[in-house]
C-alpha positions in Angstrom: 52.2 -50.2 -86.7 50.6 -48.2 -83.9 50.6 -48.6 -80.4 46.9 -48.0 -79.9 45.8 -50.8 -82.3 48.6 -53.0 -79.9 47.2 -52.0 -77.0 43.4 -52.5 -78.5 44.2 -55.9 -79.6 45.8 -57.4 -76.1 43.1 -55.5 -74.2 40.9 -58.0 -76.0 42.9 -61.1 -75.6 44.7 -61.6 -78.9 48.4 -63.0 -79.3 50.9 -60.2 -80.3 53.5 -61.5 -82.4 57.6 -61.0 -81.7 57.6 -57.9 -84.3 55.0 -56.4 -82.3 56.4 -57.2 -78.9 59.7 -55.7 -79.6 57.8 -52.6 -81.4 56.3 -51.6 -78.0 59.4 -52.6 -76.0 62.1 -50.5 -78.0 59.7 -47.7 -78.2 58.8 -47.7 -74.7 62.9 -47.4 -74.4 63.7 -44.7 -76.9 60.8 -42.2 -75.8 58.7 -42.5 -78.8 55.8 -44.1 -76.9 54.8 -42.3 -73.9 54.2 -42.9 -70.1 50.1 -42.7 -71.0 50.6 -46.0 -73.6 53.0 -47.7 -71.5 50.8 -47.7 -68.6 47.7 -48.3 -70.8 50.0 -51.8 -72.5 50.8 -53.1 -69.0 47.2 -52.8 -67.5 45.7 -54.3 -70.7 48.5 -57.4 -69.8 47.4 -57.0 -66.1 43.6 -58.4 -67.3 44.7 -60.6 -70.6 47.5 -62.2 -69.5 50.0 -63.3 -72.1 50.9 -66.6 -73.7 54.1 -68.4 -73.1 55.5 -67.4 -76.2 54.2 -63.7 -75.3 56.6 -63.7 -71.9 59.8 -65.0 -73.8 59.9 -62.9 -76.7 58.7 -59.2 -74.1 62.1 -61.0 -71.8 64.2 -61.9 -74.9 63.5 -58.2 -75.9 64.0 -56.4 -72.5 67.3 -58.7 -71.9 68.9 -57.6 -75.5 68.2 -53.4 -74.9 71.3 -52.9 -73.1 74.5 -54.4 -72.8 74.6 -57.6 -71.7 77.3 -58.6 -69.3 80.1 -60.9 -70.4 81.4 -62.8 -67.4 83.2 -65.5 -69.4 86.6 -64.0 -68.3 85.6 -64.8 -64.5 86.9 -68.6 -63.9 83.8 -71.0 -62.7 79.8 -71.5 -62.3 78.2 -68.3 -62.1 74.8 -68.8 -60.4 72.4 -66.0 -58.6 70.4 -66.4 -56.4 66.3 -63.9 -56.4 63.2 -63.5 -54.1 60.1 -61.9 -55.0 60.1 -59.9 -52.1 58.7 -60.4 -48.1 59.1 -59.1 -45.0 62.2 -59.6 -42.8 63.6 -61.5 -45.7 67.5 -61.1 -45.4 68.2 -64.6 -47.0 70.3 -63.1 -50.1 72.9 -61.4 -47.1 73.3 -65.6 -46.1 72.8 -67.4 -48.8 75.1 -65.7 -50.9 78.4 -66.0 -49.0 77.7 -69.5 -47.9 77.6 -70.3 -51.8 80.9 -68.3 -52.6 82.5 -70.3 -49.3 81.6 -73.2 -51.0 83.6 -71.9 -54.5 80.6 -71.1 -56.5 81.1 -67.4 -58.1 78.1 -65.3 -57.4 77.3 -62.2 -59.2 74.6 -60.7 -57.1 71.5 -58.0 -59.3 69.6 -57.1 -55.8 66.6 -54.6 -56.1 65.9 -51.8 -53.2 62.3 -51.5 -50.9 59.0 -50.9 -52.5 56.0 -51.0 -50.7 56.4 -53.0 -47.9 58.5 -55.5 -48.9 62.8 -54.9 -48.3 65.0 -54.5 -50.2 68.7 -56.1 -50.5 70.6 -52.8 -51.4 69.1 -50.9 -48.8 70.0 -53.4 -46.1 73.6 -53.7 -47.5 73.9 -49.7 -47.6 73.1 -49.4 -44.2 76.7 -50.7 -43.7 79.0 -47.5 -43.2 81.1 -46.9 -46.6 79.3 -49.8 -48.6 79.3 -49.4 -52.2 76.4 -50.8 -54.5 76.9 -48.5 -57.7 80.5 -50.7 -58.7 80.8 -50.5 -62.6 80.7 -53.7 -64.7 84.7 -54.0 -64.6 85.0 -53.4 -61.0 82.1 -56.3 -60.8 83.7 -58.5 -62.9 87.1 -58.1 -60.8 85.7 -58.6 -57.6 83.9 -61.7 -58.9 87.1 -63.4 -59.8 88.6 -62.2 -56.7 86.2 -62.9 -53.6 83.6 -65.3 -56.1 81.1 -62.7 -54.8 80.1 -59.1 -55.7 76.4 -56.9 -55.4 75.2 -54.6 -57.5 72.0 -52.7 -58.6 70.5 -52.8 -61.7 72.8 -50.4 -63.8 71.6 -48.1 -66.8 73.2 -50.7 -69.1 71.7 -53.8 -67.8 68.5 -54.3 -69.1 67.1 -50.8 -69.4 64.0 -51.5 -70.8 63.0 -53.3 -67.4 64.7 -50.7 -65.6 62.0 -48.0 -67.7 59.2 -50.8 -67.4 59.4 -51.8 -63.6 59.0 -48.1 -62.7 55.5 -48.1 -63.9 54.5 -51.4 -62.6 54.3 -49.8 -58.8 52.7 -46.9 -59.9 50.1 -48.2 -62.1 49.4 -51.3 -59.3 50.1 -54.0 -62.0 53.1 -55.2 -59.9 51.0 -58.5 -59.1 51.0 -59.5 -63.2 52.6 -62.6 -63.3 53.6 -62.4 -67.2 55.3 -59.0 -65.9 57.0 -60.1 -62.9 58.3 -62.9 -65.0 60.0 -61.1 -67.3 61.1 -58.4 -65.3 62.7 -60.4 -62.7 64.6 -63.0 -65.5 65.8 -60.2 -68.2 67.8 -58.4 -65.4 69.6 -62.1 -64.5 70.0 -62.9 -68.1 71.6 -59.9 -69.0 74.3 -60.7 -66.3 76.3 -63.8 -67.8 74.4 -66.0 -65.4 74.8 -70.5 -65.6 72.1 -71.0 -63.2 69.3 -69.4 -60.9 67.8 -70.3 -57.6 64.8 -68.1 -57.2 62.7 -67.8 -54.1 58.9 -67.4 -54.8 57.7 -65.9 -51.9 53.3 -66.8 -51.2 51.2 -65.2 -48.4 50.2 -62.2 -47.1 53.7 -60.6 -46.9 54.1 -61.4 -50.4 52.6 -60.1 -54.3 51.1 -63.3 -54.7 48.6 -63.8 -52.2 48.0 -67.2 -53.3 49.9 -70.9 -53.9 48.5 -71.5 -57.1 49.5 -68.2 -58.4 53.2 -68.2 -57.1 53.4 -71.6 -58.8 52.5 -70.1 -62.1 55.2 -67.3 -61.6 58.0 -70.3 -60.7 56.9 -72.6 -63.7 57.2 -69.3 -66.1 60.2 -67.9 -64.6 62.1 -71.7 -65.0 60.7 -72.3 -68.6 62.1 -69.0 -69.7 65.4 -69.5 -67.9 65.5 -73.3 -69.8 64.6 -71.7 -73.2 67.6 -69.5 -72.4 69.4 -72.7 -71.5 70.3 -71.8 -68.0 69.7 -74.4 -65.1 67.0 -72.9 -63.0 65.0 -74.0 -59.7 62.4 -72.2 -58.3 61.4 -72.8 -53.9 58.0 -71.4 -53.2 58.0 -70.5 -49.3 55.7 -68.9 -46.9 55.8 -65.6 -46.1 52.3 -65.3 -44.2 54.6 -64.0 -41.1 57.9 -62.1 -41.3 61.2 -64.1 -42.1 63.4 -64.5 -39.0 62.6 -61.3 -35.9 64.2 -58.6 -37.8 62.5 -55.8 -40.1 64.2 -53.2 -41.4 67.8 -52.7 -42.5 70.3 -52.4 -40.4 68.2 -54.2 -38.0 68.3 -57.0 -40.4 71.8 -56.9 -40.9 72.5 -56.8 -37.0 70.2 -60.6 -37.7 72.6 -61.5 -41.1 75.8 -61.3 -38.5 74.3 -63.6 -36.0 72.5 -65.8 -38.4 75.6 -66.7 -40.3 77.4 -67.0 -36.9 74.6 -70.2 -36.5 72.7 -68.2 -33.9 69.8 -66.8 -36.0 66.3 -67.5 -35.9 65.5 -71.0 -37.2 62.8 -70.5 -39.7 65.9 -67.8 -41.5 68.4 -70.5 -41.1 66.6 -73.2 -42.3 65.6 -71.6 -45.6 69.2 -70.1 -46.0 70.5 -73.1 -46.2 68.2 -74.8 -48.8 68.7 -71.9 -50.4 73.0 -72.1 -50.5 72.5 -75.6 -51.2 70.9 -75.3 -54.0 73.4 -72.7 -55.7 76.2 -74.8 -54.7 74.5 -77.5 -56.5 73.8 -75.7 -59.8 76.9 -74.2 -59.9 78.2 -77.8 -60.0 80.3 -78.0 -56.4 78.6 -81.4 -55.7 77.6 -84.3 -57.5 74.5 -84.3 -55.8 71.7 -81.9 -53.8 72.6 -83.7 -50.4 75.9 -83.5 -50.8 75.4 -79.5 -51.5 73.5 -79.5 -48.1 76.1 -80.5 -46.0 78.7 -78.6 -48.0 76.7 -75.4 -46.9 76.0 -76.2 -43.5 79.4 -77.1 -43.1 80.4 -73.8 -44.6 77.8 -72.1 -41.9 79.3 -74.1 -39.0 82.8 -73.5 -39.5 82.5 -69.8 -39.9 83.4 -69.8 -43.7 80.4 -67.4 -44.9 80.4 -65.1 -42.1 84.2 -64.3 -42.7 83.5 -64.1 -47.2 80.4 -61.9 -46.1 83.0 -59.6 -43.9 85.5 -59.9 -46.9 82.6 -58.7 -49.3 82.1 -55.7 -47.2 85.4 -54.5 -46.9 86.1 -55.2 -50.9 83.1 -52.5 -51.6 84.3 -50.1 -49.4 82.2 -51.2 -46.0 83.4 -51.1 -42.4 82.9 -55.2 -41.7 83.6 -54.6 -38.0 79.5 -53.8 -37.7 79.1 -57.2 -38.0 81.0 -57.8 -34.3 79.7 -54.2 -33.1 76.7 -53.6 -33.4 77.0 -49.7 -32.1 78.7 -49.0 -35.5 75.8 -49.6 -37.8 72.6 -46.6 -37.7 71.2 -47.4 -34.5 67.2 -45.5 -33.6 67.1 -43.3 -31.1 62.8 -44.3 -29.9 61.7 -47.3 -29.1 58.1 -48.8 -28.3 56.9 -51.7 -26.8 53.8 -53.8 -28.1 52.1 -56.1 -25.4 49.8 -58.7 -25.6 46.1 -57.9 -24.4 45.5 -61.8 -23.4 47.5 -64.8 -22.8 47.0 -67.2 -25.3 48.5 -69.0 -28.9 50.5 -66.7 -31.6 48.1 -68.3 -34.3 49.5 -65.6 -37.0 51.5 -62.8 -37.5 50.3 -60.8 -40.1 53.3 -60.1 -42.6 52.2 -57.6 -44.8 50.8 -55.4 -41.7 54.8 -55.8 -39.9 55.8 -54.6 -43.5 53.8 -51.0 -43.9 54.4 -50.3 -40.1 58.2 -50.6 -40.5 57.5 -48.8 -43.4 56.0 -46.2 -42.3 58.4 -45.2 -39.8 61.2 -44.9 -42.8 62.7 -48.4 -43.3 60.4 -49.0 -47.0 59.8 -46.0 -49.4 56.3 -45.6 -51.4 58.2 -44.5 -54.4 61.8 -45.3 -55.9 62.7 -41.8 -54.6 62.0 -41.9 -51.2 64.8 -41.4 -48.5 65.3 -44.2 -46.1 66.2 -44.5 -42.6 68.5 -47.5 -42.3 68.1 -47.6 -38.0 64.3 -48.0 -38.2 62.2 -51.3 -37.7 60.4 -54.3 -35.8 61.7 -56.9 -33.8 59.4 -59.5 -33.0 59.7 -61.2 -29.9 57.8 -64.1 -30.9 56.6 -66.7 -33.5 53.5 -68.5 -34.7 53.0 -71.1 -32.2 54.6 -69.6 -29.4 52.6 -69.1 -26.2 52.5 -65.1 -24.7 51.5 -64.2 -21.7 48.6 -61.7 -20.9 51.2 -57.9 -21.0 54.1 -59.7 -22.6 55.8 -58.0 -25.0 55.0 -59.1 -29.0 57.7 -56.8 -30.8 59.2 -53.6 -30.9 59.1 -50.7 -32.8 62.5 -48.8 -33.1 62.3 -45.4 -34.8 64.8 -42.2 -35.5 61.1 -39.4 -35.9 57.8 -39.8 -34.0 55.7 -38.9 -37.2 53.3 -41.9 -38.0 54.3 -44.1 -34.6 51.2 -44.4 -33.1 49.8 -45.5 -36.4 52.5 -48.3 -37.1 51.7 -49.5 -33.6 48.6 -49.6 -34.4 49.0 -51.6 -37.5 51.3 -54.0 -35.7 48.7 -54.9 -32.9 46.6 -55.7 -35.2 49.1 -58.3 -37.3 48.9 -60.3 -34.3 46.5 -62.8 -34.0 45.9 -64.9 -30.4 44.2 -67.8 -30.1 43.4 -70.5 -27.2 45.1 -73.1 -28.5 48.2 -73.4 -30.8 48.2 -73.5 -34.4 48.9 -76.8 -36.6 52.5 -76.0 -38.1 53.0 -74.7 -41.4 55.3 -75.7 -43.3 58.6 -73.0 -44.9 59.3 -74.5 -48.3 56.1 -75.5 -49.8 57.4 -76.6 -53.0 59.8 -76.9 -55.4 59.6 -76.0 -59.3 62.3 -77.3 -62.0 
């Protein structure tokens, strides 16, 4: 068998078969097929696609190259909870402790920044002392212990995704949907996951630009999870503008502490919620999905997540009195304001624009080795549909260096659109899958 004939032959559209699959996989993973080929195999996906069949056996294949996690010793549900990446999207920090309140156990894989979208560790590692790098038996203790625990993707989980998803950046094939697919559901099926929630993020702050497109991603990512027989849902949700007023990570954090202390913004609420309700209800708390909802607000209302995210902290070595003092997290040192040039409608906020400013002033990196600066970031001071007045203020750029500011406030002024009359409202979730 050789790799060039494999690469020939799905450049042209053919079916591999399993043996084939798992040739280019494992050698990928053991070094005997090079960066060149690798690239070459993904970009030929990129235009062919893959079948159905394809996806499950490249996931099957990616999950089984490392260890996979045994959490059977951990009492109750496991269920995760993923998003395909936005802007200003800190629902994972929410979410996550609402669901443990509630008693289900929740092993957390989060991923760091590329590009312009955020990443959980980053935001969680701008907390003073936080540790992300626990080992499996530290995970698995902490799970039975607080029902909650976050990690990165180790060397053993999965590492022919870990070898894979490097590439997919770099050779701008991120947006393959067979890719993403099996990327994203390897990692969580290495981890001794019961059940999923995943967040399919659509719009301009998102990979996939377009609704029909993230529905393809959901339906694949759900039909491999049910092949696998996990319980899976998938919400598709709008990421056109940034989630909540916060980008960048420890402003985002600074928004995590007030949202779960029910005075965050309502769009990040809102989704949260859904979000917790639905892991509460696949990790069988509740009978029922309405019964789940109240269960989580409940849990949001009377405290109960803020003080298991704050137990979470401390348990991974974190200082959880940033969430009551702001001054202790990395705080910027500049800050700019961004005015309106007429009075008018906020008919859009451009998310993918907010994204590469904050970016560019050192809250996202361009590659998996780039430094970031947790105290950098944009806080909006306003929302599609709001009305602005002619020199009032549209956000604020907050930043440690003055190296690329006048070109991130550039980029920002031009994320915001105004218009004479407000915009029809768009809805947050805009479906759900499984």
């Amino acid at each position: 068998m050789r790799t060039v004939d494999l690469i020939h032959r799905k450049r042209d559209g053919e079916e591999l078969s399993a043996e084939e699959i798992s040739f280019i996989v494992d050698g990928y993973t053991n070094g005997t097929i090079p960066d060149y080929q690798a690239s070459a195999f993904l970009m030929a996906v990129f235009f062919a696609g893959m079948t159905e069949r394809e996806v499950g056996t490249l996931t099957e294949r990616m999950t089984s190259s490392g260890e996979k996690v045994d959490l059977s010793s951990v009492p109750g549900v496991k269920v995760d909870k993923h998003s395909t990446g936005g802007v200003g999207d800190k629902t994972s920090l929410i979410a996550s402790p609402i669901a443990a309140a509630a008693g289900a156990v929740v092993p957390m894989i989060s991923g760091r920044a590329l590009g312009h979208t955020g990443g959980t560790l980053d935001k969680l590692e701008s907390i003073p002392g936080f540790r992300t790098n626990l080992n499996i038996e530290e995970f698995k203790a902490q799970l039975a212990t607080h029902k909650l625990a976050f990690i990165g993707q180790t060397p053993e989980i999965a590492p022919a995704d870990g070898r894979f998803y490097a590439l997919l950046d770099a050779t701008a094939t991120v947006e393959s949907i067979p890719l993403i697919a099996s990327s994203i559901m390897s990692k969580k099926l290495a981890v001794g996951l019961d059940a999923l929630v995943l967040d399919v993020k659509v719009g301009a702050g998102a990979f996939m630009k377009r609704q029909v497109d993230a529905r393809r991603l959901a339906q694949m990512m759900v039909a491999i999870g049910r092949r696998m027989d996990k319980r899976v849902q998938a919400l598709i949700t709008d990421m056109n503008q940034p989630l909540g007023f916060a980008i960048g990570n420890a402003l985002e954090v600074m928004e995590v502490s007030q949202t779960l202390q029910n005075a965050g913004p309502a769009d990040l609420t809102k989704l949260s919620l859904e979000l917790a309700a639905r892991m509460i209800f696949l990790g069988k708390i509740t009978a029922t999905l309405d019964e789940a909802r109240e269960l989580a607000t409940k849990k949001l209302l009377d405290g109960s997540g803020y003080r298991k995210l704050k137990e979470v902290i401390t348990a991974q070595g974190g200082n959880a009195s940033v969430l009551d003092r702001f001054e202790l997290l990395p705080n910027a040192t500049g800050a700019r304001e961004i005015s309106s040039p007429r009075a008018g409608y906020i008919s859009a906020i451009d998310a993918e624009y907010i994204g590469q400013a904050s970016s560019m002033i050192g809250a996202g990196r361009d590659t998996k080795d780039d430094a970031i600066d947790p105290a950098v970031g944009v806080i909006l001071e306003v929302k599609v549909g709001q009305k602005v007045d002619a020199g009032g203020v549209l956000c604020r750029l907050y930043y440690t260096r003055e190296d690329n500011v006048d070109e991130a406030a550039q980029l920002v002024e031009d994320a915001f659109r105004i218009s004479s009359a407000a915009p029809e409202a768009r809805e947050l979730i805009l479906e759900v899958v499984g």
